[in-house]
PyMOL Python script that loads the backbone (N, CA, C, O; Angstrom):
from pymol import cmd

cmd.read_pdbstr("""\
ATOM      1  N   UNK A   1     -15.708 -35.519 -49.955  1.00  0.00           N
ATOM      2  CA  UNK A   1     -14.732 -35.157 -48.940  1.00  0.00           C
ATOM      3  C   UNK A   1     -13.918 -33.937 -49.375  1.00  0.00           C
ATOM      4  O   UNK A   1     -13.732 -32.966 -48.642  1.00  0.00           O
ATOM      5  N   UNK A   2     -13.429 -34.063 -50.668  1.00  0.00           N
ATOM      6  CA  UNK A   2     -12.733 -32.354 -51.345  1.00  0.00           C
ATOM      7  C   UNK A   2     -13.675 -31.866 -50.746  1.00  0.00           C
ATOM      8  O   UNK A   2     -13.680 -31.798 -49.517  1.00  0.00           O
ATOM      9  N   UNK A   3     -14.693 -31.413 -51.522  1.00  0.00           N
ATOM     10  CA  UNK A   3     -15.691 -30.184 -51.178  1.00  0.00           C
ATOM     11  C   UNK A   3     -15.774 -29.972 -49.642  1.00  0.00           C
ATOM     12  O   UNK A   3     -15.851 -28.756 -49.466  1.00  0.00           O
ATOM     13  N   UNK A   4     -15.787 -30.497 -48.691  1.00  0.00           N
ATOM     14  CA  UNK A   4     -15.750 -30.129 -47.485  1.00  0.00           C
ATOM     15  C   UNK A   4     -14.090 -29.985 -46.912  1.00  0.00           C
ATOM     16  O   UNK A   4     -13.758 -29.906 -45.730  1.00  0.00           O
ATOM     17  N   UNK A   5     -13.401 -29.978 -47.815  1.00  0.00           N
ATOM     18  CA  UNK A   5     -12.142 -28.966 -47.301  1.00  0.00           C
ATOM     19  C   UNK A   5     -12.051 -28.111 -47.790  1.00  0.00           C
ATOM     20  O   UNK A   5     -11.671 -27.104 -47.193  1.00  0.00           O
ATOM     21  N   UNK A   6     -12.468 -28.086 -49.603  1.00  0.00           N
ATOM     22  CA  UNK A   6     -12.377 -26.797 -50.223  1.00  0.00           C
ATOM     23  C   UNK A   6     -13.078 -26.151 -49.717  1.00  0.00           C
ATOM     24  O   UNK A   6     -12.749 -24.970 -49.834  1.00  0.00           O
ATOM     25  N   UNK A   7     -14.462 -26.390 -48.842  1.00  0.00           N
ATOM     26  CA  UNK A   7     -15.385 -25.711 -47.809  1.00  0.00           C
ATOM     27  C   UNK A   7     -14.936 -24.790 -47.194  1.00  0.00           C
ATOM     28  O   UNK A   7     -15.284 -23.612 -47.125  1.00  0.00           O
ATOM     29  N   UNK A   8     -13.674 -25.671 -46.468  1.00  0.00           N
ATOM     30  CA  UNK A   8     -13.260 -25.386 -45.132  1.00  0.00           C
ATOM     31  C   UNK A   8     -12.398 -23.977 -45.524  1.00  0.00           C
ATOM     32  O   UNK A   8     -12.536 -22.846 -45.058  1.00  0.00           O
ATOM     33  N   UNK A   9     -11.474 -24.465 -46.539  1.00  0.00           N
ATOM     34  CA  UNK A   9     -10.925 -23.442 -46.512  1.00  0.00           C
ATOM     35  C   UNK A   9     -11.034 -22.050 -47.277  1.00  0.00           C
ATOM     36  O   UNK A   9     -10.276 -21.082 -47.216  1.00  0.00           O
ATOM     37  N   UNK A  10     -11.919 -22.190 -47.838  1.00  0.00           N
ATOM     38  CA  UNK A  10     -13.129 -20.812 -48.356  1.00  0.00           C
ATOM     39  C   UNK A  10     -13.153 -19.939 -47.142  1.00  0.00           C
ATOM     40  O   UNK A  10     -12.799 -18.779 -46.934  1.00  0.00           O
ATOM     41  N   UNK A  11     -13.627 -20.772 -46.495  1.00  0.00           N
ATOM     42  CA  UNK A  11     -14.632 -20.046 -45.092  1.00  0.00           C
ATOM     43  C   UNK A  11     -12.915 -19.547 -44.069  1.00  0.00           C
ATOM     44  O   UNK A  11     -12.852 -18.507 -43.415  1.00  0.00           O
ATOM     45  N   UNK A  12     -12.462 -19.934 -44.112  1.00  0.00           N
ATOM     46  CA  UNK A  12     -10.966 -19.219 -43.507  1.00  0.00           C
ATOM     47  C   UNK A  12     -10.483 -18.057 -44.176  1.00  0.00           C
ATOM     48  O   UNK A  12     -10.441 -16.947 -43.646  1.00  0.00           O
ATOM     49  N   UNK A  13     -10.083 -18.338 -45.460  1.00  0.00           N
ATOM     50  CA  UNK A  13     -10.094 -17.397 -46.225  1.00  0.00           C
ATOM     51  C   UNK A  13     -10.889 -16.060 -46.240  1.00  0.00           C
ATOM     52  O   UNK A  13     -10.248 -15.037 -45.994  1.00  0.00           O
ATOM     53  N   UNK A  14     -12.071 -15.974 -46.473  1.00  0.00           N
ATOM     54  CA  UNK A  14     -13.396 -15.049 -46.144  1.00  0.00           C
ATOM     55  C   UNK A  14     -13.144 -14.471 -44.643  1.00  0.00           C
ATOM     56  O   UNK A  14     -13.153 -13.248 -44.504  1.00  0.00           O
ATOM     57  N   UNK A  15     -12.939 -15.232 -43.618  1.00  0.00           N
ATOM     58  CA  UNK A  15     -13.044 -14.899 -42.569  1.00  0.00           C
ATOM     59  C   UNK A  15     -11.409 -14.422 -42.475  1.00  0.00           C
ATOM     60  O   UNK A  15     -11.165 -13.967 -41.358  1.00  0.00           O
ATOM     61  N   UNK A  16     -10.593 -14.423 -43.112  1.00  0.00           N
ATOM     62  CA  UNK A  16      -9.410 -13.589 -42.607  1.00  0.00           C
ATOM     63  C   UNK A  16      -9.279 -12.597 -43.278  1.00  0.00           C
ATOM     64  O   UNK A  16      -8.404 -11.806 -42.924  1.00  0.00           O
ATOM     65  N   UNK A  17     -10.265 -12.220 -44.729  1.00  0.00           N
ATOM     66  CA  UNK A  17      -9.647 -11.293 -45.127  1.00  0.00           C
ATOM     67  C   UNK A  17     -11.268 -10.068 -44.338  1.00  0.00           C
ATOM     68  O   UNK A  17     -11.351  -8.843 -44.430  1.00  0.00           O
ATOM     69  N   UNK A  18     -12.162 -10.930 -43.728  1.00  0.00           N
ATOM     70  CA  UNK A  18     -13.030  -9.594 -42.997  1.00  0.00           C
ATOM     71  C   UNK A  18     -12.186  -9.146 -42.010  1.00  0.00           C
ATOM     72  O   UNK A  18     -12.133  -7.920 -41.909  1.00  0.00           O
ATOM     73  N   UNK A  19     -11.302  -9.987 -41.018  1.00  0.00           N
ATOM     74  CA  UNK A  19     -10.375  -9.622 -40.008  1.00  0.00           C
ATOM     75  C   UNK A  19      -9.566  -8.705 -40.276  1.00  0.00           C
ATOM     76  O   UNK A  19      -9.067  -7.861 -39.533  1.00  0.00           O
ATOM     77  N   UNK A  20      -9.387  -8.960 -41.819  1.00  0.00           N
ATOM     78  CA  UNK A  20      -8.199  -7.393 -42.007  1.00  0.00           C
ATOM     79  C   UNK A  20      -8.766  -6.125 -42.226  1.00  0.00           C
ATOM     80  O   UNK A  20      -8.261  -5.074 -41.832  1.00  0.00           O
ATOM     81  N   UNK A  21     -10.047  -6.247 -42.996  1.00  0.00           N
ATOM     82  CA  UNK A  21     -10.751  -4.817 -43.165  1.00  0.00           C
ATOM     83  C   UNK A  21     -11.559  -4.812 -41.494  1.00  0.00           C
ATOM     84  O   UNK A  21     -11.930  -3.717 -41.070  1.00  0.00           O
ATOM     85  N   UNK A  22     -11.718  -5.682 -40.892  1.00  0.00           N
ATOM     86  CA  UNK A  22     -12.257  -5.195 -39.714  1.00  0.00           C
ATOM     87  C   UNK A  22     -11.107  -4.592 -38.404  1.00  0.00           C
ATOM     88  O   UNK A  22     -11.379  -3.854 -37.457  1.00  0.00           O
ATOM     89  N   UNK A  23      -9.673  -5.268 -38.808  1.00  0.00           N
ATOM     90  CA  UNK A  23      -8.755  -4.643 -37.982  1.00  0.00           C
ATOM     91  C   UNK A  23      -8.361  -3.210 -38.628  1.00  0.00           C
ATOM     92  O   UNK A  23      -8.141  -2.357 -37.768  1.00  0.00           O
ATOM     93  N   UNK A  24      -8.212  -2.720 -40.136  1.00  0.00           N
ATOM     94  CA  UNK A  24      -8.363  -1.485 -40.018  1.00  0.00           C
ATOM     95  C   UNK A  24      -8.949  -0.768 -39.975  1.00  0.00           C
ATOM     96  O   UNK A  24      -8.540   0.371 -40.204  1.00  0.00           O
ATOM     97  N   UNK A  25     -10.244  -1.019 -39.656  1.00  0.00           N
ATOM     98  CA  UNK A  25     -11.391  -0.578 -38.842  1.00  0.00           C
ATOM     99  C   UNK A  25     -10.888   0.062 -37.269  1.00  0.00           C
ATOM    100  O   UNK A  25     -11.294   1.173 -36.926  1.00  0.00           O
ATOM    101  N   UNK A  26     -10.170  -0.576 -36.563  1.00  0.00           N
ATOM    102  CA  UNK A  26      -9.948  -0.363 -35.274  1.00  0.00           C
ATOM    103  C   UNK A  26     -10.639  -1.693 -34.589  1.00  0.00           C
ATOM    104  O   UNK A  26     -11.483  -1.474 -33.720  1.00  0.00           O
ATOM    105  N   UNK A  27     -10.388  -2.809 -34.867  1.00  0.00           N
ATOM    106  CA  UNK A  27     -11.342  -3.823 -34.055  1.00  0.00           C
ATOM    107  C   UNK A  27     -10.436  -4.135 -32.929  1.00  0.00           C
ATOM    108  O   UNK A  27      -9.497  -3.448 -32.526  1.00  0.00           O
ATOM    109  N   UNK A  28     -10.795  -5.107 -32.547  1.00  0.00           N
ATOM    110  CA  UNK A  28     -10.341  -5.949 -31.276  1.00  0.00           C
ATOM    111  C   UNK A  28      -9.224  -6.567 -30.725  1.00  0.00           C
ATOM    112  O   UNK A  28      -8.975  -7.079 -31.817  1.00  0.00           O
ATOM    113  N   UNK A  29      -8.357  -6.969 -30.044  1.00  0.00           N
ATOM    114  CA  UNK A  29      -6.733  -6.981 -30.524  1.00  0.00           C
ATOM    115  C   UNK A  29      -6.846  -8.934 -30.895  1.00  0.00           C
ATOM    116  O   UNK A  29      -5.906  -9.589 -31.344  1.00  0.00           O
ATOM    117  N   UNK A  30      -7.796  -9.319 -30.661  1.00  0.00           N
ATOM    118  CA  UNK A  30      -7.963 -10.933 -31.058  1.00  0.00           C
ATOM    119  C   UNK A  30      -8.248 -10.290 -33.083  1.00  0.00           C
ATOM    120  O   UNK A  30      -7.323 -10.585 -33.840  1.00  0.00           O
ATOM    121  N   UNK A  31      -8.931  -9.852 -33.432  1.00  0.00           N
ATOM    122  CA  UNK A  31      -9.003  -9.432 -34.877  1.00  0.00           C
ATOM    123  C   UNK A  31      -8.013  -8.736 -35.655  1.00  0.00           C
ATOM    124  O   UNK A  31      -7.947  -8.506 -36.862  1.00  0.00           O
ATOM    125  N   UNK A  32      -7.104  -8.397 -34.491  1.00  0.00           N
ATOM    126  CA  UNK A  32      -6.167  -7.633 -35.167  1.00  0.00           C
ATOM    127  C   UNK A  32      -5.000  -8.759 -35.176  1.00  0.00           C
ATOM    128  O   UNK A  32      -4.123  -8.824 -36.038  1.00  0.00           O
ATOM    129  N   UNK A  33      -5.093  -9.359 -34.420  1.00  0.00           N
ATOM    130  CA  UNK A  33      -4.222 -10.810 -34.484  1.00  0.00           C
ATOM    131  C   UNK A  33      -4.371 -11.607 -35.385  1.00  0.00           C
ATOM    132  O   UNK A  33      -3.358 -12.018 -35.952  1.00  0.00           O
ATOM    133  N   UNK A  34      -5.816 -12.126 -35.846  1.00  0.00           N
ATOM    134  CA  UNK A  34      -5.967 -12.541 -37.036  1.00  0.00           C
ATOM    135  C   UNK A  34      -5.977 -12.363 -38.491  1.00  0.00           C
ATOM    136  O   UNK A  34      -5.962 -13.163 -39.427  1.00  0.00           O
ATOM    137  N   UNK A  35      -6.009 -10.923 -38.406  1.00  0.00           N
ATOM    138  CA  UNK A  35      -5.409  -9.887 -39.409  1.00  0.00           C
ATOM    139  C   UNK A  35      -3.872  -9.983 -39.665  1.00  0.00           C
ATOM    140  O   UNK A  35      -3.398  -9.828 -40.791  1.00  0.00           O
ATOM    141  N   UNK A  36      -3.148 -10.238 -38.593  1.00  0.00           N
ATOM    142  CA  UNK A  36      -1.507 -10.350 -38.997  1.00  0.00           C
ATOM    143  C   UNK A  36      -1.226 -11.402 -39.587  1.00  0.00           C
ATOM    144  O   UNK A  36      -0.539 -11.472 -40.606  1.00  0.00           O
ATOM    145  N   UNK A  37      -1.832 -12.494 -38.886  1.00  0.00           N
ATOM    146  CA  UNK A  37      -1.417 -14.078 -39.214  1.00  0.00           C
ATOM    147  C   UNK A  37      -2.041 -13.817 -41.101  1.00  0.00           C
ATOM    148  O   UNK A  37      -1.380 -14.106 -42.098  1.00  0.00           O
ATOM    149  N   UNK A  38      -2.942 -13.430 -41.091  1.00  0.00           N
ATOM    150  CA  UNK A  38      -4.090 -13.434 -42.601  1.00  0.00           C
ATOM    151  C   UNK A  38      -2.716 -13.213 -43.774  1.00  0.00           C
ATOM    152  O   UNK A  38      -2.120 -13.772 -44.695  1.00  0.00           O
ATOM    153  N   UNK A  39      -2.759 -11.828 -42.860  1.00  0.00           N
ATOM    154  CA  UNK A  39      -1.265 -11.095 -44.117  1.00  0.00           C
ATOM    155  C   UNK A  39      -0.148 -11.518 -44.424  1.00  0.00           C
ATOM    156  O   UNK A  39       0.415 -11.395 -45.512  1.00  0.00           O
ATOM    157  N   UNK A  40       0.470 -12.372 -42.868  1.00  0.00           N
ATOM    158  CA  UNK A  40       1.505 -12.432 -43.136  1.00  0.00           C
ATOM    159  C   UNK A  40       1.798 -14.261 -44.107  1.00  0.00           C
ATOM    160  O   UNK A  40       2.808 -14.531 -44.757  1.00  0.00           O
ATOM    161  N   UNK A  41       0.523 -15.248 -43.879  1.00  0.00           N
ATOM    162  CA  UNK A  41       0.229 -15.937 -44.813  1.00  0.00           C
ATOM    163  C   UNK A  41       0.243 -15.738 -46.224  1.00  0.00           C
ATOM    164  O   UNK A  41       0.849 -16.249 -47.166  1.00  0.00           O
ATOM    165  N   UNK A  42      -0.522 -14.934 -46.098  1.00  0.00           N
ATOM    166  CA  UNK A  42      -0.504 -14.107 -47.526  1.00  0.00           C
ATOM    167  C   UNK A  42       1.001 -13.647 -48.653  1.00  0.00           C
ATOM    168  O   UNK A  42       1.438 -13.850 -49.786  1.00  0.00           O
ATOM    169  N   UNK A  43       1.362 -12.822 -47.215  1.00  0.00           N
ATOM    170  CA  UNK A  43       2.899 -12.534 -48.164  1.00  0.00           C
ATOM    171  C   UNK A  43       4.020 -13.444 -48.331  1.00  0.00           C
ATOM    172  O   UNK A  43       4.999 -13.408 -49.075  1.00  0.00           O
ATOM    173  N   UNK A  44       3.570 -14.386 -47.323  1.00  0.00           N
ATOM    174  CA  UNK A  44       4.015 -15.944 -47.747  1.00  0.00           C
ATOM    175  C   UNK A  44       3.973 -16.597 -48.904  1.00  0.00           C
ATOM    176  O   UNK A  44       4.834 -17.174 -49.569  1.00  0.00           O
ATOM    177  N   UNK A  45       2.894 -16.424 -49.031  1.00  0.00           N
ATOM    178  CA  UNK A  45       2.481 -17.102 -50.300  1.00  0.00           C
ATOM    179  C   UNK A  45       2.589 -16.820 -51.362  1.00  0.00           C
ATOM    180  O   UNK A  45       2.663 -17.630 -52.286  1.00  0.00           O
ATOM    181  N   UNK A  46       2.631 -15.325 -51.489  1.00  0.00           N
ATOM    182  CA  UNK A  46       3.316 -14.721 -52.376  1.00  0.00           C
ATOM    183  C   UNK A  46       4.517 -14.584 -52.971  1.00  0.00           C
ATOM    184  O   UNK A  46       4.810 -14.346 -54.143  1.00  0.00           O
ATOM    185  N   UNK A  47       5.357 -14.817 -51.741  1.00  0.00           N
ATOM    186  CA  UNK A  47       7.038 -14.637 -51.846  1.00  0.00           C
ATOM    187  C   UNK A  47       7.249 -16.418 -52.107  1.00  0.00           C
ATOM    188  O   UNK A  47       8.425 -16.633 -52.400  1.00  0.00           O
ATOM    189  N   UNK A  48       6.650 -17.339 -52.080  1.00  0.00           N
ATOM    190  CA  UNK A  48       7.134 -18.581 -52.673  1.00  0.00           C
ATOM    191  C   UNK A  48       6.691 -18.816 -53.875  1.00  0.00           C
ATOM    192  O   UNK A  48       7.242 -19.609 -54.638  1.00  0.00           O
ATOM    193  N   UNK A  49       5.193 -17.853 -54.283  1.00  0.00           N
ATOM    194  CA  UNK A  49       5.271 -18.185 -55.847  1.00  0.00           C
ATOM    195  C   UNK A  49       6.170 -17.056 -56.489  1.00  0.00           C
ATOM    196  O   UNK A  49       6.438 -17.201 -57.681  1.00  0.00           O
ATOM    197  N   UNK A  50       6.636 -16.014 -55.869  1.00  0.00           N
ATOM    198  CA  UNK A  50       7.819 -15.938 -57.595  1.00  0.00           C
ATOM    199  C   UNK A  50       8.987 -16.206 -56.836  1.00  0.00           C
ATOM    200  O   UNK A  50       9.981 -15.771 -57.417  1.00  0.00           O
ATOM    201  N   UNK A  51       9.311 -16.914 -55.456  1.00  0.00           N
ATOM    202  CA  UNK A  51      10.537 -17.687 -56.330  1.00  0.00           C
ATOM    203  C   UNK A  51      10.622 -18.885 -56.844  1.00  0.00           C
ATOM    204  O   UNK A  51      11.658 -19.470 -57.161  1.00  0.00           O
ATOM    205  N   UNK A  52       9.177 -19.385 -56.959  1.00  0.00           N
ATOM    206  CA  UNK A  52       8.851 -20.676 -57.747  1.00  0.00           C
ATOM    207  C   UNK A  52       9.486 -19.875 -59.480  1.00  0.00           C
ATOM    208  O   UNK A  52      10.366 -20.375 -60.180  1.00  0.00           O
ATOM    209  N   UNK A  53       8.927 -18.920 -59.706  1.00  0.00           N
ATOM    210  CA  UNK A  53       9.325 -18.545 -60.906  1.00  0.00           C
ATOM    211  C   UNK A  53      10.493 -18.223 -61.280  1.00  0.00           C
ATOM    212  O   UNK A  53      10.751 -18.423 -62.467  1.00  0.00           O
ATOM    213  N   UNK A  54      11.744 -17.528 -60.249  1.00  0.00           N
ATOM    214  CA  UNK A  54      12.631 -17.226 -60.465  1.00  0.00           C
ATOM    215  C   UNK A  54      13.678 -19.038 -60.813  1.00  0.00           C
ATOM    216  O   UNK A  54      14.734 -19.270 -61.400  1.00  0.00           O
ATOM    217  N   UNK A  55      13.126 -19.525 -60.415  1.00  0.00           N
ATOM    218  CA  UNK A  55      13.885 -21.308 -60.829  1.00  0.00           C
ATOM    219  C   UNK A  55      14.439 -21.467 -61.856  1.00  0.00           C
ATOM    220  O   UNK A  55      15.283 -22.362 -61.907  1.00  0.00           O
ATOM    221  N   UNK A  56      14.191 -20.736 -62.928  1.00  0.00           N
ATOM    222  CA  UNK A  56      15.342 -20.573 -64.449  1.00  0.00           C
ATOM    223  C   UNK A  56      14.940 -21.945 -64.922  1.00  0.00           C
ATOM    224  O   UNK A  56      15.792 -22.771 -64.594  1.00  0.00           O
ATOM    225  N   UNK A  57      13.884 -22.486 -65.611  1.00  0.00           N
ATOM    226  CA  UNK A  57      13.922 -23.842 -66.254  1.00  0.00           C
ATOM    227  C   UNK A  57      14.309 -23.344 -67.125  1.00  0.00           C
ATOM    228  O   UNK A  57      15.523 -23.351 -66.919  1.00  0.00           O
ATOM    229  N   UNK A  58      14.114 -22.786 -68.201  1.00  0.00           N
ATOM    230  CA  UNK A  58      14.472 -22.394 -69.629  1.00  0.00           C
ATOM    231  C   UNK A  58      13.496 -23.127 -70.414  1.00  0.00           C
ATOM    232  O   UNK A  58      13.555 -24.058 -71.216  1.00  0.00           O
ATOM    233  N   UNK A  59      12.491 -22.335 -69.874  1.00  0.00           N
ATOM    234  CA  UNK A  59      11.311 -23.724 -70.959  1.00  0.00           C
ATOM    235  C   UNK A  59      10.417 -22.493 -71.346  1.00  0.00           C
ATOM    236  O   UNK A  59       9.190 -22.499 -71.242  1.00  0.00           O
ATOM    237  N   UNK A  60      11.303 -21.239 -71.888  1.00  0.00           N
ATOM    238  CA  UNK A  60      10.533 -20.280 -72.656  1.00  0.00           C
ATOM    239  C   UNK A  60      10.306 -20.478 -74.152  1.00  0.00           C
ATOM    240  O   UNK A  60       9.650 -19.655 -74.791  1.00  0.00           O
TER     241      UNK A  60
END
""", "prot")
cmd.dss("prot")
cmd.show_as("cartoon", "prot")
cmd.util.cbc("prot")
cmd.orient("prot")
């Protein structure tokens, strides 16, 4: 059952980051939509792991 979510979400992944090289391509405004959501996930995800890091444990 993992493997068919880690499946799942491979195949999302893959398929949003062709949406972004295919929206700056000039694609379709449905690809270019999925291109925003892709990124803006992305910089999501980004911006909660360092302020996961900024948390100050002191466990240097």
């Amino acid at each position: 059952m993992a493997v068919l979510v880690l499946s799942g979400v491979l195949v999302l992944v893959v398929g949003g980051c062709v949406c972004v090289v295919w929206a700056a391509r000039g694609g379709p405004r449905w690809v270019r939509a999925v291109s925003a959501v892709t990124l803006a996930v992305g910089e999501l995800a980004r911006t909660s792991k360092s302020a996961g890091r900024r948390g100050g444990g002191g466990d240097d």
